[in-house]
PDB file of N, CA, C and O in Angstrom:
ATOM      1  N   UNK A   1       0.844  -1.179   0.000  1.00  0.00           N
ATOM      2  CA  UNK A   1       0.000   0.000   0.000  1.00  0.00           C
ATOM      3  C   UNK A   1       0.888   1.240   0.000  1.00  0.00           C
ATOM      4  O   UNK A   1       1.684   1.391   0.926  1.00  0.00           O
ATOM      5  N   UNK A   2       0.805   2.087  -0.925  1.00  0.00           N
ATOM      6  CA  UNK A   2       1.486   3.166  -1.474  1.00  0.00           C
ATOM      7  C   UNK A   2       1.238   4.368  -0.203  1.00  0.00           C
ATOM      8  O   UNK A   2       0.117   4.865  -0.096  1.00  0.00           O
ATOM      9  N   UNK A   3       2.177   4.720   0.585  1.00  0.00           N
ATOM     10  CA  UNK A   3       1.981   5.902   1.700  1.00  0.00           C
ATOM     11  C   UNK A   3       1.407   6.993   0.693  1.00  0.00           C
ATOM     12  O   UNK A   3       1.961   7.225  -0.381  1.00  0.00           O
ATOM     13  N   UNK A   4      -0.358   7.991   1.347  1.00  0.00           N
ATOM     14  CA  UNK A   4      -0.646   9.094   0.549  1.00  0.00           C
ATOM     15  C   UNK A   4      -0.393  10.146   1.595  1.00  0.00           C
ATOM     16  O   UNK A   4      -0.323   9.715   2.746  1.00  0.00           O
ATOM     17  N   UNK A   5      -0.249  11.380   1.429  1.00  0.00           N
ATOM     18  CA  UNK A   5       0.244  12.529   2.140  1.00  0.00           C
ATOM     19  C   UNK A   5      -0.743  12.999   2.454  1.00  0.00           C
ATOM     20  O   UNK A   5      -1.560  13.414   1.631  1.00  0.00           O
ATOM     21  N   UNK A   6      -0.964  13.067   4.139  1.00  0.00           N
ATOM     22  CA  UNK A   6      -1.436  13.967   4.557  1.00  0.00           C
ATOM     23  C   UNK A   6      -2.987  12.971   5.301  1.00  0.00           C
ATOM     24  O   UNK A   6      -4.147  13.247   5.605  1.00  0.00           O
ATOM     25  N   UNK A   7      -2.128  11.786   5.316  1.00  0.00           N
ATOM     26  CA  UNK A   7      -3.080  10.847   5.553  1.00  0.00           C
ATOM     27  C   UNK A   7      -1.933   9.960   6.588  1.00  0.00           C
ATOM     28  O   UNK A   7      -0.711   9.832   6.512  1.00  0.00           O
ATOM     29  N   UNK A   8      -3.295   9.257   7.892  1.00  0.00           N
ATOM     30  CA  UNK A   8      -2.540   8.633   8.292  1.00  0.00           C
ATOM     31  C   UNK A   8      -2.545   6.971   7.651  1.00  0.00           C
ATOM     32  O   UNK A   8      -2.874   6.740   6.487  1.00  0.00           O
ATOM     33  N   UNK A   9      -2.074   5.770   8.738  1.00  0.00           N
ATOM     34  CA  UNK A   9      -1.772   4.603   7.806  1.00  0.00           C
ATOM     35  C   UNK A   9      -3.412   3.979   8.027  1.00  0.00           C
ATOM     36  O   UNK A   9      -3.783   3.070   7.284  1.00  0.00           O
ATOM     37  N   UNK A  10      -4.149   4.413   8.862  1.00  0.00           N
ATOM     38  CA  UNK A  10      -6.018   4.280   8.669  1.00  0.00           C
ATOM     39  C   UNK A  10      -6.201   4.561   7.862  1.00  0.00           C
ATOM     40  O   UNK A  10      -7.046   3.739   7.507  1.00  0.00           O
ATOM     41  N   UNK A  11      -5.995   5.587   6.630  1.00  0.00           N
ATOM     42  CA  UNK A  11      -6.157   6.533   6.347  1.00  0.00           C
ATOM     43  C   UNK A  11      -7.133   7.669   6.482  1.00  0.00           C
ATOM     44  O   UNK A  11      -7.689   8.066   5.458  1.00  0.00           O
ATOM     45  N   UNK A  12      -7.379   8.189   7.551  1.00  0.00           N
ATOM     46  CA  UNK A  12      -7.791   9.377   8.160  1.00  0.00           C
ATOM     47  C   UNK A  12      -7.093  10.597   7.678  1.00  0.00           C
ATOM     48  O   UNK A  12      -5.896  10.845   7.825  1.00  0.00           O
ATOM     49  N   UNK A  13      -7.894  11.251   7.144  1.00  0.00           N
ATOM     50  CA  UNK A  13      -7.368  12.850   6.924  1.00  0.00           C
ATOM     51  C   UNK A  13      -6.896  13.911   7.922  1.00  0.00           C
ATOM     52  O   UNK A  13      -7.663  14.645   8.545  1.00  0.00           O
ATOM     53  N   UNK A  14      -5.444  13.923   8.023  1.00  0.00           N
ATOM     54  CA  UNK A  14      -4.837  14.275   8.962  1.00  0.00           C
ATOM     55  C   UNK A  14      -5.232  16.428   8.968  1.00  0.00           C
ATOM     56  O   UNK A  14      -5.172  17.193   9.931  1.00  0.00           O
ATOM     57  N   UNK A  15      -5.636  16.775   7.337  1.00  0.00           N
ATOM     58  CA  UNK A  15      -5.902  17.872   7.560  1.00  0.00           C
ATOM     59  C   UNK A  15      -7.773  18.155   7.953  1.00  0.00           C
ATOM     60  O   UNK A  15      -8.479  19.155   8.076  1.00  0.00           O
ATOM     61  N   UNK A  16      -7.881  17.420   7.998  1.00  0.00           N
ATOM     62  CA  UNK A  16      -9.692  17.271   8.091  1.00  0.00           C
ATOM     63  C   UNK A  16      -9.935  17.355   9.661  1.00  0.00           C
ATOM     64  O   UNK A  16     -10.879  17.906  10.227  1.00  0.00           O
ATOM     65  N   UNK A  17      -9.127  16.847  10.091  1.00  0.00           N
ATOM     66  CA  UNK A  17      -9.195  16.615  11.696  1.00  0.00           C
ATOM     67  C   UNK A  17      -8.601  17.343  12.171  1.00  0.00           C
ATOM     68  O   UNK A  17      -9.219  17.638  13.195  1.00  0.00           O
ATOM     69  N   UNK A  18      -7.576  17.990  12.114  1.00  0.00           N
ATOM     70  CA  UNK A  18      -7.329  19.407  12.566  1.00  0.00           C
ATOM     71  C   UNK A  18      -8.213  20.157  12.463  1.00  0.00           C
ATOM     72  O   UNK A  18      -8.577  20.638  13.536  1.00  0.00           O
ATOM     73  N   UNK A  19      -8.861  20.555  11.387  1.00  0.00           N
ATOM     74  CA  UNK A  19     -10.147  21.150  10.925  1.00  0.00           C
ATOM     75  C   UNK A  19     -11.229  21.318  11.764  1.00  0.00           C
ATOM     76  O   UNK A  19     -11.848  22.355  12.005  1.00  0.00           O
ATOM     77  N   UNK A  20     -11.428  20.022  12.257  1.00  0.00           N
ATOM     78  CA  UNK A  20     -12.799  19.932  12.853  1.00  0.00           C
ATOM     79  C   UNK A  20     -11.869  20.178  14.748  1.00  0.00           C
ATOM     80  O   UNK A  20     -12.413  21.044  15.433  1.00  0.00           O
ATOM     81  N   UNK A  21     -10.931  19.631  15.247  1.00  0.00           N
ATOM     82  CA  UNK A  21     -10.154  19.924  16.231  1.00  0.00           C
ATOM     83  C   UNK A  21     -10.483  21.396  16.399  1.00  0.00           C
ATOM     84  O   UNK A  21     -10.997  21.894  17.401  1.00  0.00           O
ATOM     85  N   UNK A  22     -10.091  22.081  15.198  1.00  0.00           N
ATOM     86  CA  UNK A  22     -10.329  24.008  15.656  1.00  0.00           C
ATOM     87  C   UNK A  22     -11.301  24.580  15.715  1.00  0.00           C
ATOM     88  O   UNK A  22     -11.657  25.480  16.475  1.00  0.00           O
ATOM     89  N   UNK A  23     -11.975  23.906  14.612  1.00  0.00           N
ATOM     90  CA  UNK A  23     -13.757  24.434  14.995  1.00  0.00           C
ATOM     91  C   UNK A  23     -14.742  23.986  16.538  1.00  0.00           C
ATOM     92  O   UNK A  23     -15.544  24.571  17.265  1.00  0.00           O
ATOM     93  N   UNK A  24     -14.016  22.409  16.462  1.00  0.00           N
ATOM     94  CA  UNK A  24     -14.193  22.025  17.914  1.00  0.00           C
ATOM     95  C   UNK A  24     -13.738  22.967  19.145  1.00  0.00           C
ATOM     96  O   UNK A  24     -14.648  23.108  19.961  1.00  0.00           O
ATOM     97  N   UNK A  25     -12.822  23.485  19.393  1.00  0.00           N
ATOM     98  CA  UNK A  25     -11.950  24.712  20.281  1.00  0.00           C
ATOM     99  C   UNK A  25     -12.988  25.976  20.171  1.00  0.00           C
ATOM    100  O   UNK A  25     -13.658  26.487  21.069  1.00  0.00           O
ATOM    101  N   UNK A  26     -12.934  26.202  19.249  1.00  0.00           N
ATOM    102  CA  UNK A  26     -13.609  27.550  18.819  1.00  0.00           C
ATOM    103  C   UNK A  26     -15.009  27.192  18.950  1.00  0.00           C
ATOM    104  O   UNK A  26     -15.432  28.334  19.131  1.00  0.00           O
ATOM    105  N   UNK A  27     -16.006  26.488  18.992  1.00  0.00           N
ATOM    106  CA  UNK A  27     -17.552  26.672  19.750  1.00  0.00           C
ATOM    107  C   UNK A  27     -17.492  26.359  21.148  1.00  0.00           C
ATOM    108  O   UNK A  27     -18.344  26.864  21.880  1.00  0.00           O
ATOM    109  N   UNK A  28     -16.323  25.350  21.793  1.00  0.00           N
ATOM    110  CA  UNK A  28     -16.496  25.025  23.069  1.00  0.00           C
ATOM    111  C   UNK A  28     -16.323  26.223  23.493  1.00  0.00           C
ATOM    112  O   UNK A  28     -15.582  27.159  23.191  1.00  0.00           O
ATOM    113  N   UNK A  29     -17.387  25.977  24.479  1.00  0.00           N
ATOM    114  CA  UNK A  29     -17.217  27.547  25.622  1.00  0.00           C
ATOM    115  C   UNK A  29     -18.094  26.715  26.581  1.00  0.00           C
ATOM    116  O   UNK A  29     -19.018  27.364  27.071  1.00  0.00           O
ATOM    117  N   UNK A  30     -18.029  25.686  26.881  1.00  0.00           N
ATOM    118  CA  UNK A  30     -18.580  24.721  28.492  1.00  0.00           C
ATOM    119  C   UNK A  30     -17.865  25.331  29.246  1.00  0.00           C
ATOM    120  O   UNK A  30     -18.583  26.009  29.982  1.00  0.00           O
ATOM    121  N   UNK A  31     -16.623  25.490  29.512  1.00  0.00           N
ATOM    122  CA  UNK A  31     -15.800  25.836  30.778  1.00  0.00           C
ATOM    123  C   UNK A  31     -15.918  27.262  31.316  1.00  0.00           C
ATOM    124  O   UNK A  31     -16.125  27.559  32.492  1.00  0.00           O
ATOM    125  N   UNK A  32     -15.683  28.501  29.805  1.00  0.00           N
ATOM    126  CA  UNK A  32     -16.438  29.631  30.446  1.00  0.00           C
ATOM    127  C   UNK A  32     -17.546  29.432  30.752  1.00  0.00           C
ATOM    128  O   UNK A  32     -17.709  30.089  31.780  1.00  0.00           O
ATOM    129  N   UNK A  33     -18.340  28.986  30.538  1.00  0.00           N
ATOM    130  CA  UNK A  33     -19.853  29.371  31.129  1.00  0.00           C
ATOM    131  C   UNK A  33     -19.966  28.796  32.713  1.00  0.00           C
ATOM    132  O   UNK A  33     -20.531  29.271  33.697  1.00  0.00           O
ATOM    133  N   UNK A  34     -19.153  27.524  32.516  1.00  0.00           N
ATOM    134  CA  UNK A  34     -19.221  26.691  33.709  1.00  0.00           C
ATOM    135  C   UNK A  34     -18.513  28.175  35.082  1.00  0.00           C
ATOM    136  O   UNK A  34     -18.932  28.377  36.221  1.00  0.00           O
ATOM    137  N   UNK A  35     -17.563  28.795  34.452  1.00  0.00           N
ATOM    138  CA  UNK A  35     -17.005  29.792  35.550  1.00  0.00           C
ATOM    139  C   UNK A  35     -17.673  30.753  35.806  1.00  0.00           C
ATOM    140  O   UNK A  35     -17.640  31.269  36.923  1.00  0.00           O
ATOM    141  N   UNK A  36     -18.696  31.363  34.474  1.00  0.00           N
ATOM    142  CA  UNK A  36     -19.262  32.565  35.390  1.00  0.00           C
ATOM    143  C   UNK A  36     -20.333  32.571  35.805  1.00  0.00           C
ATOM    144  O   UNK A  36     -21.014  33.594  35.873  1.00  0.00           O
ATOM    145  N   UNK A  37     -21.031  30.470  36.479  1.00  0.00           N
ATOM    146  CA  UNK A  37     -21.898  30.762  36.727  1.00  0.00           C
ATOM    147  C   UNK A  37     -21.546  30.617  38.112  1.00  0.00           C
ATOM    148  O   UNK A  37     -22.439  30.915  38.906  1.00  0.00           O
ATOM    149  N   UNK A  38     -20.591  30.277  38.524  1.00  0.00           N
ATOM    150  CA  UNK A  38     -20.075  29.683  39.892  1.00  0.00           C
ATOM    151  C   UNK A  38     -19.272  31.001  40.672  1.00  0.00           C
ATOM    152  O   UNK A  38     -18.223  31.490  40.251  1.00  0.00           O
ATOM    153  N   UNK A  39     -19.946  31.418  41.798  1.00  0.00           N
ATOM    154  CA  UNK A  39     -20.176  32.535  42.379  1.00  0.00           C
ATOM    155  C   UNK A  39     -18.782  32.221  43.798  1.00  0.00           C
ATOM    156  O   UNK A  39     -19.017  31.872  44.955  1.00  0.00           O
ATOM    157  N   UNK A  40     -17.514  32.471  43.226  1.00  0.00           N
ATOM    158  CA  UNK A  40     -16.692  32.432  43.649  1.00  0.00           C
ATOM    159  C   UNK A  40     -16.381  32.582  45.474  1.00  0.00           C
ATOM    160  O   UNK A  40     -15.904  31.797  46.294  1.00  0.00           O
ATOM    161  N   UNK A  41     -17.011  34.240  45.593  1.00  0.00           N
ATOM    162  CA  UNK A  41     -17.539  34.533  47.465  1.00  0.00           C
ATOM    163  C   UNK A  41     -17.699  33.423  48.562  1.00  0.00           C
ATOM    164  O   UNK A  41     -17.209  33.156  49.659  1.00  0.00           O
ATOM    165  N   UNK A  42     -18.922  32.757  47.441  1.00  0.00           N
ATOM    166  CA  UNK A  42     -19.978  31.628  48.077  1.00  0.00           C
ATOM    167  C   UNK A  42     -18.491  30.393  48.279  1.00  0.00           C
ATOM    168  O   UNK A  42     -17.935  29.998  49.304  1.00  0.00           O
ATOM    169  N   UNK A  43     -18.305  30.163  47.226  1.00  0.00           N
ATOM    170  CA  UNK A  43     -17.668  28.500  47.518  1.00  0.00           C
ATOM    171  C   UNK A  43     -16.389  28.848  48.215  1.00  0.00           C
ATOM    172  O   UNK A  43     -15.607  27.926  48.448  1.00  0.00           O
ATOM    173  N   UNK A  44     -16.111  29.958  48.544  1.00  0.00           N
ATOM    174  CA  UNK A  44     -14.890  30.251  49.711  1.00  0.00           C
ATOM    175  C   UNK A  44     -15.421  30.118  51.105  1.00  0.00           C
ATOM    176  O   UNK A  44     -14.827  29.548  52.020  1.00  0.00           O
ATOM    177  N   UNK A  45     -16.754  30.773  51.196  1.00  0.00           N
ATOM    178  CA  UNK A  45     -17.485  30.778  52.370  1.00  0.00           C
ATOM    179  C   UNK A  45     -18.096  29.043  52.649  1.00  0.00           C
ATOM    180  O   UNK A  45     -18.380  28.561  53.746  1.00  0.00           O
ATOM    181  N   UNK A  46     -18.156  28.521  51.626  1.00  0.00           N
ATOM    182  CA  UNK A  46     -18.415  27.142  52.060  1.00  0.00           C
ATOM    183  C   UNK A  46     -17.436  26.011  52.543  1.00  0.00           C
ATOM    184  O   UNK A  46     -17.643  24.984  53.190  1.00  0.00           O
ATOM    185  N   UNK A  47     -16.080  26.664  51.901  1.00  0.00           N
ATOM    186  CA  UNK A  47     -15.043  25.958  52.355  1.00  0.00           C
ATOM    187  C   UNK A  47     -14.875  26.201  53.331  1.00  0.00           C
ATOM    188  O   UNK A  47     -15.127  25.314  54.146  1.00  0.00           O
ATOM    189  N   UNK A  48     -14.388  27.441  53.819  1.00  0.00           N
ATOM    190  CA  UNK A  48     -14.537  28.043  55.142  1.00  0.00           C
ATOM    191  C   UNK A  48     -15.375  27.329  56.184  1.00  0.00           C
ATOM    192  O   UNK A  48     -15.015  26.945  57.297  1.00  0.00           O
ATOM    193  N   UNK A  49     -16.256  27.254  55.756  1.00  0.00           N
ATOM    194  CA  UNK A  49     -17.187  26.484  57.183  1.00  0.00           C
ATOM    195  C   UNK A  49     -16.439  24.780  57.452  1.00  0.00           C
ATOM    196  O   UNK A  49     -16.298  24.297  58.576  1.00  0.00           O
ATOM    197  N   UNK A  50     -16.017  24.046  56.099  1.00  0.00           N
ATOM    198  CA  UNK A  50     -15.828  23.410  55.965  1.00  0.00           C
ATOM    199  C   UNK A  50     -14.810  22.538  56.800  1.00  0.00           C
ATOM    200  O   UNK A  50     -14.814  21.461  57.396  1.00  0.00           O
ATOM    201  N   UNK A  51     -13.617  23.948  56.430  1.00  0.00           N
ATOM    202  CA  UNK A  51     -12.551  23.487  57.490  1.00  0.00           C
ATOM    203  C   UNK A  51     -12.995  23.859  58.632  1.00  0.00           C
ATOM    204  O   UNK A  51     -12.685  23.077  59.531  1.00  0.00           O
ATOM    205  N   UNK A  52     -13.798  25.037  59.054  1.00  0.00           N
ATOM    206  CA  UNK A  52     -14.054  25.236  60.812  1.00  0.00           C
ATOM    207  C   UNK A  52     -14.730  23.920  61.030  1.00  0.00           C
ATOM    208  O   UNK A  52     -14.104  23.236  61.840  1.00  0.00           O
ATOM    209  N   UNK A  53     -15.790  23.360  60.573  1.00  0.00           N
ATOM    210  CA  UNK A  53     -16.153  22.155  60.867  1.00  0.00           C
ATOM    211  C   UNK A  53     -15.454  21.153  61.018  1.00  0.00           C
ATOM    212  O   UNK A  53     -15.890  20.287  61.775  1.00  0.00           O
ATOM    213  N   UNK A  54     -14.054  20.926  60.303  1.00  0.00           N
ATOM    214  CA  UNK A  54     -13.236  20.045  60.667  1.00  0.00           C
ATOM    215  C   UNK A  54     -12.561  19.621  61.312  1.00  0.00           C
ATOM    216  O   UNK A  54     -12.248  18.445  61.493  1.00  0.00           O
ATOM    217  N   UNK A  55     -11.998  21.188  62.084  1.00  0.00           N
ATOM    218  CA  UNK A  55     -11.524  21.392  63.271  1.00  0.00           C
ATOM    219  C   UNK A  55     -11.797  21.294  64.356  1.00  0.00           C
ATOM    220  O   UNK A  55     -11.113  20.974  65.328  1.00  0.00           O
ATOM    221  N   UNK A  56     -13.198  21.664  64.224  1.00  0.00           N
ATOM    222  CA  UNK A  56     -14.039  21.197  65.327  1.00  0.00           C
ATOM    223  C   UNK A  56     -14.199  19.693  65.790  1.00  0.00           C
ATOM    224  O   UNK A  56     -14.268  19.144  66.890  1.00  0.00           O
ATOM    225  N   UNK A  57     -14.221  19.356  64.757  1.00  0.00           N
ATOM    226  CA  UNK A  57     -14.764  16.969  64.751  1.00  0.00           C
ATOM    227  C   UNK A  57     -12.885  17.015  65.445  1.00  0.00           C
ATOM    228  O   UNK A  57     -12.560  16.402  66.462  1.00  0.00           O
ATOM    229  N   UNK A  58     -12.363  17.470  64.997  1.00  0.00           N
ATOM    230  CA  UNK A  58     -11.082  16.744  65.260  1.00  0.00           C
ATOM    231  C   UNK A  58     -10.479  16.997  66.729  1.00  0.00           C
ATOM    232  O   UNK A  58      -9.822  16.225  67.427  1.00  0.00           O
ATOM    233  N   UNK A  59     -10.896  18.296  66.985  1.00  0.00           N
ATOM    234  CA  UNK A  59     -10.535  18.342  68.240  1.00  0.00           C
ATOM    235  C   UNK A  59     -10.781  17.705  69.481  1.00  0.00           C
ATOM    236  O   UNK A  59     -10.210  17.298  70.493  1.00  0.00           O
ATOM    237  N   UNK A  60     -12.360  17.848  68.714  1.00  0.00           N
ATOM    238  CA  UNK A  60     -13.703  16.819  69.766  1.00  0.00           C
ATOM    239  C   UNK A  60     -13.050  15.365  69.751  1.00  0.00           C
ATOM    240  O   UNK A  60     -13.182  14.681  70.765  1.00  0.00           O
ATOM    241  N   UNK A  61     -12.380  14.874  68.699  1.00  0.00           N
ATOM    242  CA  UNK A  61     -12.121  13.234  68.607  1.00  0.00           C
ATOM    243  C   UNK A  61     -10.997  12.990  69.315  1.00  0.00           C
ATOM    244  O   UNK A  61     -10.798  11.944  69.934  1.00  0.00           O
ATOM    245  N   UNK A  62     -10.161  14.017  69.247  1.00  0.00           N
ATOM    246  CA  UNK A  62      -8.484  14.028  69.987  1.00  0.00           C
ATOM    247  C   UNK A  62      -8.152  13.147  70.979  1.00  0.00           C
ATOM    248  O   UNK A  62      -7.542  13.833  71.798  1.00  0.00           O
ATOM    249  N   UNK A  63      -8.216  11.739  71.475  1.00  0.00           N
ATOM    250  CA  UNK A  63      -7.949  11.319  73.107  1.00  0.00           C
ATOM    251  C   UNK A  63      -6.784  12.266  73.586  1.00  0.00           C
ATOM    252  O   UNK A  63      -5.855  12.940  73.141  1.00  0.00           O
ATOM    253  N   UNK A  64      -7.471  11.864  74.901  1.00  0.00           N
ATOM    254  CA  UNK A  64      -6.922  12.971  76.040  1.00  0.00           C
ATOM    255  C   UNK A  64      -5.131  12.477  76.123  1.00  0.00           C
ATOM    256  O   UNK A  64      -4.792  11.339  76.448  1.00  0.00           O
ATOM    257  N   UNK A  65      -4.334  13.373  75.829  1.00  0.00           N
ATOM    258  CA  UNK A  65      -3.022  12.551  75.821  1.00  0.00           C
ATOM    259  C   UNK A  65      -1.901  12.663  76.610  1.00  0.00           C
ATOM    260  O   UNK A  65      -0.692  12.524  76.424  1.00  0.00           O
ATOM    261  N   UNK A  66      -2.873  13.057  77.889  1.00  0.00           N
ATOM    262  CA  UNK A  66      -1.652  13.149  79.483  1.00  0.00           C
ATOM    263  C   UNK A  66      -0.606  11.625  79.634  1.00  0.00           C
ATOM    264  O   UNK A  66      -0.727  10.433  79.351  1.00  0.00           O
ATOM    265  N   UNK A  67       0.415  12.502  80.239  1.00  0.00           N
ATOM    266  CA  UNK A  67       1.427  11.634  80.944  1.00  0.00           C
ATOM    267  C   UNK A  67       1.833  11.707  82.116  1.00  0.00           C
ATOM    268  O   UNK A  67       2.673  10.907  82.529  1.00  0.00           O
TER     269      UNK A  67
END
């Protein structure tokens, strides 16, 4: 089988798929949208509680560790 250019050994069109690769890039916009719907303030303030809550269980769990 004679190697054709610009093709792989499937032969898949190596410029076709770039093609669709950039047009693919260029409509995705999932990730922006995904960021400006997520209200940054909030999920700091939730972490926040998160770790105070953790601190709390852990301290509470601590055995007493006199000598």
């Amino acid at each position: 089988m004679a190697k054709q250019p610009n093709k792989t050994i499937a032969g898949t069109n190596i410029q076709e798929v770039r093609q669709q690769n950039a047009q693919s890039a260029q409509a995705s916009q999932f990730g922006t949208e995904f960021a400006a719907e997520t209200n940054i303030s909030e999920i700091k303030q939730q972490n926040a509680q998160s770790e105070s809550r953790k601190a709390q269980s852990t301290t509470r769990q601590t055995p007493n560790q006199s000598k």
